[in-house]
C-alpha positions, 0 to 999 in steps of 0.5 A: 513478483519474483526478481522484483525490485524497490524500482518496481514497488515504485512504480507500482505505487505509483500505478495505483495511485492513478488507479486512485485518481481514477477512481478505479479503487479495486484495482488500486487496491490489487497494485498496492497489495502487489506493491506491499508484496514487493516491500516487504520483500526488500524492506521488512513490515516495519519500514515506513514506506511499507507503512505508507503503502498500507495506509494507501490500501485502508484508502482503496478499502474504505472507498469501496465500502469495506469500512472495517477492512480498511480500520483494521488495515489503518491500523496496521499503518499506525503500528509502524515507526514513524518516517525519520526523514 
C-alpha cells in the first residue's frame, strides 16, 4: 500500500477485526498482513501497535488450523517492548 498512512493501518485493523467477528479469519488474516505492512512502514518491527497487530495475526492463524504458524507468529509478538501507555 503505497502513500498509506497510520490512518489507513487503523482502519485496516479495524476491518479485520470485523473479518474476525465474522468469523471470516483468512480475510482477516490478509487485512492485518496489509495492515502489518503499513506499520511497519511508518513505525518500525519493534513499536508496540505493530506487536498487537501480530498477535491479532497468530489469532486468524491459529483459528484457521495453522497451529504452529500462529506459535511462531505468537512469538514474534512477545519479542516486542512492552506498551508504555
Amino acid at each position: 500500500m503505497s502513500g498509506a498512512t497510520l490512518d489507513d493501518a487503523v482502519n485496516l485493523a479495524e476491518k479485520g477485526t470485523l473479518f474476525m467477528r465474522e468469523g471470516n479469519y483468512a480475510d482477516a488474516l490478509v487485512t492485518y498482513d496489509k495492515c502489518l505492512s503499513v506499520q511497519l512502514t511508518h513505525l518500525g518491527d519493534l513499536h508496540p501497535m505493530v506487536a498487537h497487530t501480530v498477535d491479532l495475526m497468530g489469532v486468524a492463524l491459529l483459528r484457521i488450523g495453522h497451529a504452529e504458524e500462529a506459535l511462531e507468529t505468537f512469538e514474534k509478538a512477545v519479542c516486542a517492548p512492552p506498551a508504555s501507555y
